[in-house]
N, CA, C and O atoms as CSV, one atom per row, in Angstrom:
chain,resi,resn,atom,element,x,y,z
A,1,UNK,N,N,98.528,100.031,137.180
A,1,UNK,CA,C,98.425,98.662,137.595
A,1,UNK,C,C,99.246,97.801,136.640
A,1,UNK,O,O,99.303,97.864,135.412
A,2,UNK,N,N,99.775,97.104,137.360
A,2,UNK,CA,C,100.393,95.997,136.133
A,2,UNK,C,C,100.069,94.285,136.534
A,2,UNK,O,O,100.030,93.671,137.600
A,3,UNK,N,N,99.868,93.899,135.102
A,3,UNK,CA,C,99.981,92.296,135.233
A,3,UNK,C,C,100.715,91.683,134.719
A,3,UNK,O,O,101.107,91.977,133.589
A,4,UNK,N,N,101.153,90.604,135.396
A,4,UNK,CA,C,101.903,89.647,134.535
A,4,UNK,C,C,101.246,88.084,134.570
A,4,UNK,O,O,100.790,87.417,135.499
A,5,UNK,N,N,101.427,87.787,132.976
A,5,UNK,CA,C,100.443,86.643,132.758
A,5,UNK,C,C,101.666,85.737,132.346
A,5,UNK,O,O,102.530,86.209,131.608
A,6,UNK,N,N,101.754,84.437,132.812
A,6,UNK,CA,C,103.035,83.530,132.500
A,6,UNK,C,C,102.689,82.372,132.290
A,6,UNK,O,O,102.107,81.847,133.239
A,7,UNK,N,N,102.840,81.702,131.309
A,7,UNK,CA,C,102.717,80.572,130.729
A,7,UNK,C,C,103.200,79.482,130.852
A,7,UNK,O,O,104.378,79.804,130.701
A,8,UNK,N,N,103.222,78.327,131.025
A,8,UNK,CA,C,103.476,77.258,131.037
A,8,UNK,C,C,104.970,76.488,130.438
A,8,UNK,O,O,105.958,75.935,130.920
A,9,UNK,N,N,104.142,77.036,128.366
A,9,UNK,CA,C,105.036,76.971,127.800
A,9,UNK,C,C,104.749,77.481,126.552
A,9,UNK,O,O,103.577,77.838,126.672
A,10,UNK,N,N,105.076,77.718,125.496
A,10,UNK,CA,C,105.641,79.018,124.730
A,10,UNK,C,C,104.408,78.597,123.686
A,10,UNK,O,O,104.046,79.620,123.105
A,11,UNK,N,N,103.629,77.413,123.249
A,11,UNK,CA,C,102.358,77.213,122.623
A,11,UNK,C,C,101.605,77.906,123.429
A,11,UNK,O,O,101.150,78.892,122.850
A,12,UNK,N,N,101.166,77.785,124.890
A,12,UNK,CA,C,100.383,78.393,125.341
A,12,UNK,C,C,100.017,80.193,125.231
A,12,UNK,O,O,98.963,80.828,125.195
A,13,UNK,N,N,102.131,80.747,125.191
A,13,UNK,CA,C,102.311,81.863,124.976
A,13,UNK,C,C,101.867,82.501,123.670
A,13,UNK,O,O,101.196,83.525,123.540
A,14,UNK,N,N,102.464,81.551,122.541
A,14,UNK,CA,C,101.969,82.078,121.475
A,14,UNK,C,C,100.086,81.626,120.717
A,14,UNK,O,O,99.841,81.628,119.511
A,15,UNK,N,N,99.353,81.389,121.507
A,15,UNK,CA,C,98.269,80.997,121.366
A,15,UNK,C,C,97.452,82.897,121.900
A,15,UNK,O,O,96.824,83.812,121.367
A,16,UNK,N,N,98.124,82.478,123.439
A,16,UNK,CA,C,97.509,84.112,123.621
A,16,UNK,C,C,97.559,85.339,123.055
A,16,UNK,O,O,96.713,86.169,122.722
A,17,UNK,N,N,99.071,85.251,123.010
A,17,UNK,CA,C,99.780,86.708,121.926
A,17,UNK,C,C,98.584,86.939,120.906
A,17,UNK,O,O,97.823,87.897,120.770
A,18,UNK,N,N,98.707,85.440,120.080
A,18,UNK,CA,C,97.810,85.902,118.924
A,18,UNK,C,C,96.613,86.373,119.078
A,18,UNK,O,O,96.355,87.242,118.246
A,19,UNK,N,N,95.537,86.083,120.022
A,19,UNK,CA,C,94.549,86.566,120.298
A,19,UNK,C,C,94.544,87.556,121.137
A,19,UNK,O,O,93.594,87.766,121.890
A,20,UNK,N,N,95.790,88.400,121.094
A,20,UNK,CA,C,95.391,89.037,122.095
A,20,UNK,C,C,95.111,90.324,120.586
A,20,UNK,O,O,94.192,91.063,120.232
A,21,UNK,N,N,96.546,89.977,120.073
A,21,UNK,CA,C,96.796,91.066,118.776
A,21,UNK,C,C,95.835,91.097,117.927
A,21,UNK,O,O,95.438,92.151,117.430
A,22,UNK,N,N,95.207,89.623,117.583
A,22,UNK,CA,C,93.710,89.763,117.232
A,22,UNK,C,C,92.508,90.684,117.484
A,22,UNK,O,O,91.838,91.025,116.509
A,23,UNK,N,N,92.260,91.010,118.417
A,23,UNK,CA,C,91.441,91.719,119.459
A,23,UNK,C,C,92.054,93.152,119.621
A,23,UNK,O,O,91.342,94.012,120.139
A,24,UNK,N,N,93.159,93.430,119.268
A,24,UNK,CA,C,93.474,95.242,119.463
A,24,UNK,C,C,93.509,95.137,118.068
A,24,UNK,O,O,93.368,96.264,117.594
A,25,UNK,N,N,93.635,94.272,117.189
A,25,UNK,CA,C,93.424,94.706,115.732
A,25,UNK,C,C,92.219,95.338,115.258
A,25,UNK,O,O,91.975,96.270,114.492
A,26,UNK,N,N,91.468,94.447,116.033
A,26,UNK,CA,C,89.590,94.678,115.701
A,26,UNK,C,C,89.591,96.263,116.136
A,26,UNK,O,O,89.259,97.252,115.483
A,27,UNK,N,N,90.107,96.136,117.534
A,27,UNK,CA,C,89.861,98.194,118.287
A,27,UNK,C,C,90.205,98.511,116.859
A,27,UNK,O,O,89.408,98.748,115.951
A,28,UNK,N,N,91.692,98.472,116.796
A,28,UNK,CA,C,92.055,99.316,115.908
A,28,UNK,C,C,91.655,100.217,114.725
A,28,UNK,O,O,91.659,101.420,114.463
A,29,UNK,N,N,91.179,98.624,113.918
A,29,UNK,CA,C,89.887,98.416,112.603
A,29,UNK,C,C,88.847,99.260,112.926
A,29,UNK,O,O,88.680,100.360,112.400
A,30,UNK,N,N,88.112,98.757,113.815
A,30,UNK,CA,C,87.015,99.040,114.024
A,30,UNK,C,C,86.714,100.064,114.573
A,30,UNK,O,O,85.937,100.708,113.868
A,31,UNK,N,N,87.055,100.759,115.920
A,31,UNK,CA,C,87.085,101.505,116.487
A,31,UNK,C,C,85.548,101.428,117.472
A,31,UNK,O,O,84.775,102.371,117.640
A,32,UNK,N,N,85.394,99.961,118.056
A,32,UNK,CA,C,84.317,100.021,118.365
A,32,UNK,C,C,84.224,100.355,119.640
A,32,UNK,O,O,84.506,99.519,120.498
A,33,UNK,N,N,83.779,101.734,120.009
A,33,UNK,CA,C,83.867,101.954,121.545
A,33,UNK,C,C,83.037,101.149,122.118
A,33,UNK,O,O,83.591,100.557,123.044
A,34,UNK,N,N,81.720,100.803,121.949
A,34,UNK,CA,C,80.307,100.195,122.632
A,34,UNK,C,C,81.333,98.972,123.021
A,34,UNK,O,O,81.734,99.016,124.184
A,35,UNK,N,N,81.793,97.933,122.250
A,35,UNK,CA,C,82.560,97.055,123.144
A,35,UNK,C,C,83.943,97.209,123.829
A,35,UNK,O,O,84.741,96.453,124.382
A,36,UNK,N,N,83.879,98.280,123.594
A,36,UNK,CA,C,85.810,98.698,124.196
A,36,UNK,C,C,85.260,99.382,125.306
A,36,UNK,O,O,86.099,99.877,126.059
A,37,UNK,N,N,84.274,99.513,125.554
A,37,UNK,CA,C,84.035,100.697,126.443
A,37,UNK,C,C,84.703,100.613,127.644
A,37,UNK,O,O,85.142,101.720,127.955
A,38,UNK,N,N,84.961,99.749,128.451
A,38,UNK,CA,C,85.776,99.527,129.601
A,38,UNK,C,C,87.376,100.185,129.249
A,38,UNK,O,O,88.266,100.225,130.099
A,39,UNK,N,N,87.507,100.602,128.059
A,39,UNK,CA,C,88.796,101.315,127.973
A,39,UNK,C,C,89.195,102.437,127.641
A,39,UNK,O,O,90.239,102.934,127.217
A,40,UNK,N,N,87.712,102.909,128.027
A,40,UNK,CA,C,87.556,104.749,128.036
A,40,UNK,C,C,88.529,105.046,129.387
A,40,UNK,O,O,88.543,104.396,130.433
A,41,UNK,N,N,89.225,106.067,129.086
A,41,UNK,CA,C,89.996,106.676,129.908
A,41,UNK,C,C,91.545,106.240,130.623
A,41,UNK,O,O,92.401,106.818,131.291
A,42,UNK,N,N,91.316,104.734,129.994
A,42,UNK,CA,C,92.155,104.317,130.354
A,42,UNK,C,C,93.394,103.720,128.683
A,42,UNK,O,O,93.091,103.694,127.490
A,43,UNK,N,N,94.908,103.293,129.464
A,43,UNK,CA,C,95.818,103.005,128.575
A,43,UNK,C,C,96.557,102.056,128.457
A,43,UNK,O,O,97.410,102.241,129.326
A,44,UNK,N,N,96.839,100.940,127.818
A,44,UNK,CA,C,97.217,99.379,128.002
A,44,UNK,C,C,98.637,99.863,127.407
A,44,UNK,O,O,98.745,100.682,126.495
A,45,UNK,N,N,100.000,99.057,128.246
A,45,UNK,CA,C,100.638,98.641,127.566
A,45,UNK,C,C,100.969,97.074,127.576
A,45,UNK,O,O,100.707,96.410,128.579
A,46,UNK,N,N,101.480,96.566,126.577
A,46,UNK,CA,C,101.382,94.918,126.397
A,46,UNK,C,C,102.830,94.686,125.787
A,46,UNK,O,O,103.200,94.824,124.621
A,47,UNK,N,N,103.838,94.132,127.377
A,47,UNK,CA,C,104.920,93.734,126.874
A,47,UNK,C,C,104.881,92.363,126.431
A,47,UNK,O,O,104.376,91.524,127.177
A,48,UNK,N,N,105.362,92.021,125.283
A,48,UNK,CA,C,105.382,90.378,124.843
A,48,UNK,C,C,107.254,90.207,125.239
A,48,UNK,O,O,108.217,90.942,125.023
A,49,UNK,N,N,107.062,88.585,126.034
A,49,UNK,CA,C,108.175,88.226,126.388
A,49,UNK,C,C,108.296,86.715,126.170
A,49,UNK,O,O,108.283,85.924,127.113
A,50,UNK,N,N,108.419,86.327,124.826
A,50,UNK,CA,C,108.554,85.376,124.194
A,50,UNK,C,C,109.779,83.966,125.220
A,50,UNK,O,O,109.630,82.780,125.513
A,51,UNK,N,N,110.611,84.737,125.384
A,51,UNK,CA,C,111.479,83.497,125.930
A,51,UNK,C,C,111.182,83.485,127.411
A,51,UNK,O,O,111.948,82.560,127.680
A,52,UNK,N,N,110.649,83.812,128.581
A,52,UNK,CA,C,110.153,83.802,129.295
A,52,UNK,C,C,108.757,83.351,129.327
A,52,UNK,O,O,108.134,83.138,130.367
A,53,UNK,N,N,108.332,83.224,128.229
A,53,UNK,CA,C,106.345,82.862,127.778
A,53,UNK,C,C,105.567,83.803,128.772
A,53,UNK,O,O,104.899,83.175,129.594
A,54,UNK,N,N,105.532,84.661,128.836
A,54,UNK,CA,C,105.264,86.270,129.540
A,54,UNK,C,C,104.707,87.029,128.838
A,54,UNK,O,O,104.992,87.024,127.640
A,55,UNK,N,N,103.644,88.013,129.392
A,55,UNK,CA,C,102.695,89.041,129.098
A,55,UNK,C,C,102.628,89.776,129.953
A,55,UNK,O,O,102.534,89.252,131.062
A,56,UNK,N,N,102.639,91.098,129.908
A,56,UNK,CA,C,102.965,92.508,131.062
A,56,UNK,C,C,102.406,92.951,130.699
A,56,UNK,O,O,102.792,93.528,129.683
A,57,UNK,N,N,101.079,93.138,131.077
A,57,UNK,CA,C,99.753,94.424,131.110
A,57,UNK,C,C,100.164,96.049,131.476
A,57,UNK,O,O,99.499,96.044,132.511
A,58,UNK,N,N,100.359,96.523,131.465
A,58,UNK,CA,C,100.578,97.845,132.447
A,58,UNK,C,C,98.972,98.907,131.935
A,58,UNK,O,O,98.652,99.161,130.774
A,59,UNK,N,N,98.300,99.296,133.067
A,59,UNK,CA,C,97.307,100.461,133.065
A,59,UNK,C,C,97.565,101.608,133.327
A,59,UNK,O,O,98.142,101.851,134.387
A,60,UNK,N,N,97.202,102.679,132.411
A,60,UNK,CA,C,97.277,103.598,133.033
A,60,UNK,C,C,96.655,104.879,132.609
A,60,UNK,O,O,96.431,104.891,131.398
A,61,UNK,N,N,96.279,106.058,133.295
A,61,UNK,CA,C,95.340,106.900,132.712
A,61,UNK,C,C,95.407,107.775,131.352
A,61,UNK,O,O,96.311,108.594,131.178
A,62,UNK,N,N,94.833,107.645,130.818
A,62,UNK,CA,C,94.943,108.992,129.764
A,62,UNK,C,C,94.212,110.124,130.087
A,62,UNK,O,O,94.535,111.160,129.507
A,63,UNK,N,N,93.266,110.158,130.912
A,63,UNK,CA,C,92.516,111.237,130.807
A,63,UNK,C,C,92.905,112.370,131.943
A,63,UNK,O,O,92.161,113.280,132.308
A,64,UNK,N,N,94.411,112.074,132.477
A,64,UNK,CA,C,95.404,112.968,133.440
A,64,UNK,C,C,96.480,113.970,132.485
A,64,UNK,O,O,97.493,114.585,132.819
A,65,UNK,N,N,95.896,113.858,131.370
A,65,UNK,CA,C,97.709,114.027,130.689
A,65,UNK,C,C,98.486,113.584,129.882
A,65,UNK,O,O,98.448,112.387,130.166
A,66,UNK,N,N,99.362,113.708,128.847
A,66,UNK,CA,C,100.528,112.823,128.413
A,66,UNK,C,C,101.421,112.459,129.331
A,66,UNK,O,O,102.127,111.483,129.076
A,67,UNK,N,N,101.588,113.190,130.641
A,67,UNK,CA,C,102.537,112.715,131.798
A,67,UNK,C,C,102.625,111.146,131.925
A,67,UNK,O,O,103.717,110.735,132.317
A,68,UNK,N,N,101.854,110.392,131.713
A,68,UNK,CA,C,101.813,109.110,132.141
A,68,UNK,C,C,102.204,108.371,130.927
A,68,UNK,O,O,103.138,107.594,130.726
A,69,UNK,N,N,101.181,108.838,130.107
A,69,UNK,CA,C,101.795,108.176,128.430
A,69,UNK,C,C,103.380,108.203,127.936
A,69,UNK,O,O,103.953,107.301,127.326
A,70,UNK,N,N,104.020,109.660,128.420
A,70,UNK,CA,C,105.010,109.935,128.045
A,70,UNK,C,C,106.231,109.157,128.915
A,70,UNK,O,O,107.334,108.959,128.404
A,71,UNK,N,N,105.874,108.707,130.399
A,71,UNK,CA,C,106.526,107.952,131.378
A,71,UNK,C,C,106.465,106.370,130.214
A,71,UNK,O,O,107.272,106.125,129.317
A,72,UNK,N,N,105.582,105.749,130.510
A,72,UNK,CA,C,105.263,104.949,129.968
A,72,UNK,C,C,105.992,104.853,128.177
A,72,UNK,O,O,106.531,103.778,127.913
A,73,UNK,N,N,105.985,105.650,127.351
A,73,UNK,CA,C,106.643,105.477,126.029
A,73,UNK,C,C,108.255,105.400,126.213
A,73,UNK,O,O,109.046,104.657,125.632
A,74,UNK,N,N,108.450,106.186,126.991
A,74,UNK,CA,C,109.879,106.586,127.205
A,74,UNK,C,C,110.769,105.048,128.068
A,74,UNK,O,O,111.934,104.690,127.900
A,75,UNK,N,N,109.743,104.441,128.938
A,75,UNK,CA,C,110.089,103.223,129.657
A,75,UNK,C,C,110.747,102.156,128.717
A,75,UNK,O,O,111.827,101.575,128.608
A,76,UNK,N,N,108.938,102.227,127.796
A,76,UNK,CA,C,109.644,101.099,126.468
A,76,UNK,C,C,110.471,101.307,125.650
A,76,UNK,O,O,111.061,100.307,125.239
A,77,UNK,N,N,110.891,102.741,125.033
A,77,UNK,CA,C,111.893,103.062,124.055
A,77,UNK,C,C,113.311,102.167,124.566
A,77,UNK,O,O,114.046,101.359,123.997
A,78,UNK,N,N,113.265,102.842,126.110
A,78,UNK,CA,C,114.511,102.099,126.802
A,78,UNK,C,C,114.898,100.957,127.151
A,78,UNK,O,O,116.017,100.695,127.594
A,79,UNK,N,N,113.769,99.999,126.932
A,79,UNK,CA,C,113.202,98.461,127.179
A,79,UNK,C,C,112.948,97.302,126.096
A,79,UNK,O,O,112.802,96.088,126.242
A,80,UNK,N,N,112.949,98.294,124.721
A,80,UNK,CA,C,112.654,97.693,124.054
A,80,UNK,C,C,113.523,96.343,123.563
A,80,UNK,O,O,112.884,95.594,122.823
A,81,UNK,N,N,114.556,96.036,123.800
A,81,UNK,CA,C,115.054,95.313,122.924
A,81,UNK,C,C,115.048,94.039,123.910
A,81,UNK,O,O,115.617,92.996,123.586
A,82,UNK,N,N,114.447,94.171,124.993
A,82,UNK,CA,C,114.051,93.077,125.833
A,82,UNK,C,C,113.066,92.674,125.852
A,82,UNK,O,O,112.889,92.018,126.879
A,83,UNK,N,N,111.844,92.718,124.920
A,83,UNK,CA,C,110.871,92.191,124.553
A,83,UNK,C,C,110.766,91.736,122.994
A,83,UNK,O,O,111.662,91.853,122.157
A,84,UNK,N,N,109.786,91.325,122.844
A,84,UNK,CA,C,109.404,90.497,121.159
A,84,UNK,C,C,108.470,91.739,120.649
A,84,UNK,O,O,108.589,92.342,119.583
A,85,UNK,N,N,107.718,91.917,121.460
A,85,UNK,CA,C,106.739,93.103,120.826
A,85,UNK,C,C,105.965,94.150,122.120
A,85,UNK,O,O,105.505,93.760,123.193
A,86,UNK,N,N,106.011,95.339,121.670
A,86,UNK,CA,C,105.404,96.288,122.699
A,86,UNK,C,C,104.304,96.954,121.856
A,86,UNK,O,O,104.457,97.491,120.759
A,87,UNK,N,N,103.072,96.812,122.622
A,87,UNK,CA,C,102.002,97.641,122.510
A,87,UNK,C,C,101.185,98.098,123.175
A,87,UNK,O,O,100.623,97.566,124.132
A,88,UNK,N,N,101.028,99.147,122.737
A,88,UNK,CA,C,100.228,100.848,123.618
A,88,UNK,C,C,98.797,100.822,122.498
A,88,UNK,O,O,98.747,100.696,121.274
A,89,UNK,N,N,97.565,101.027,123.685
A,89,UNK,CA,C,96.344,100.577,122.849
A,89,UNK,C,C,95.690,101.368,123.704
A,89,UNK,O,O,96.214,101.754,124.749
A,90,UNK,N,N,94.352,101.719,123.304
A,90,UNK,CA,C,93.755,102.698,124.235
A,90,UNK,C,C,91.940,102.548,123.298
A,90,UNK,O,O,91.840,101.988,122.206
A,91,UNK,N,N,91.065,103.001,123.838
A,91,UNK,CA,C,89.741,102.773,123.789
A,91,UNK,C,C,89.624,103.269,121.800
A,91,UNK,O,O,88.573,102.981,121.228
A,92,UNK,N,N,90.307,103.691,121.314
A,92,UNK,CA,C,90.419,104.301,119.681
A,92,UNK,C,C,91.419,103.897,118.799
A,92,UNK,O,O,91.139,103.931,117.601
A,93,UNK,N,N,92.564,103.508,119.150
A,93,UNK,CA,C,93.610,102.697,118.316
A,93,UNK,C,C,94.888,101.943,119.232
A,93,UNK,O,O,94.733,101.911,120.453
A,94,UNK,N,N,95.636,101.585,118.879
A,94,UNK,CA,C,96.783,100.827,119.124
A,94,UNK,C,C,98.234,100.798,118.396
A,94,UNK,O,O,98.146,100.928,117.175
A,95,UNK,N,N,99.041,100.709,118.707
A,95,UNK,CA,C,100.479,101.284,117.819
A,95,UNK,C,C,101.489,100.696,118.671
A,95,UNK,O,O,101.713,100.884,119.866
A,96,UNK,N,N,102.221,99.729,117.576
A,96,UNK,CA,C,102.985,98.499,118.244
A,96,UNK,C,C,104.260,99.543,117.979
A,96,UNK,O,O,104.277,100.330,117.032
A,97,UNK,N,N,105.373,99.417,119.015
A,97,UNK,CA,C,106.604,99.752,119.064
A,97,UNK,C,C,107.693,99.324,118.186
A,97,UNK,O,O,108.306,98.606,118.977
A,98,UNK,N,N,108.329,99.274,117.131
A,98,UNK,CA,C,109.120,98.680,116.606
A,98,UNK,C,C,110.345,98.207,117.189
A,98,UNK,O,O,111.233,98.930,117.641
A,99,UNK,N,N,110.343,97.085,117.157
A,99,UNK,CA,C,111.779,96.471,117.962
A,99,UNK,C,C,112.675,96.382,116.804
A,99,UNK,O,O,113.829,95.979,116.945
């Protein structure tokens, strides 16, 4: 599944970003499944698109395989330099892409 969340204007953008990175920091930290739990089985990626004021959700399973993960990593490797920041997060940690 994918979303795209679009902003107004680029305060609004960077208001969300931050909370969003806020909040996979905590997963990260914390590793709290009881409130992550809605992200058992499943795999976020989060394109940040700063000059557009844009956010791209993409879902997708983990519990099929690396087939999907590996679609999905390989997308952004090739994508990357068209975003501000890419991150892949999942119900146990998160790991931002280096642009």
């Amino acid at each position: 599944m994918i979303y795209d969340f679009i902003y107004d204007d680029n305060n609004q953008y960077q208001i969300t970003g931050a909370n969003l990175k806020n909040e996979l920091e905590k997963l990260n930290i914390d590793n709290n499944y009881e409130y992550f739990d809605y992200f058992k089985g499943n795999g976020f990626v989060y394109f940040l698109d700063k000059i557009n004021n844009k956010i791209t959700v993409v879902s997708f399973s983990e519990v099929s395989g690396n087939q999907e993960y590996e679609i999905m990593k390989k997308f952004a490797d090739e994508h990357k330099s068209e975003f501000d920041e890419i991150i892949f997060a999942n119900a146990t940690s998160m790991e931002t892409l280096k642009i």
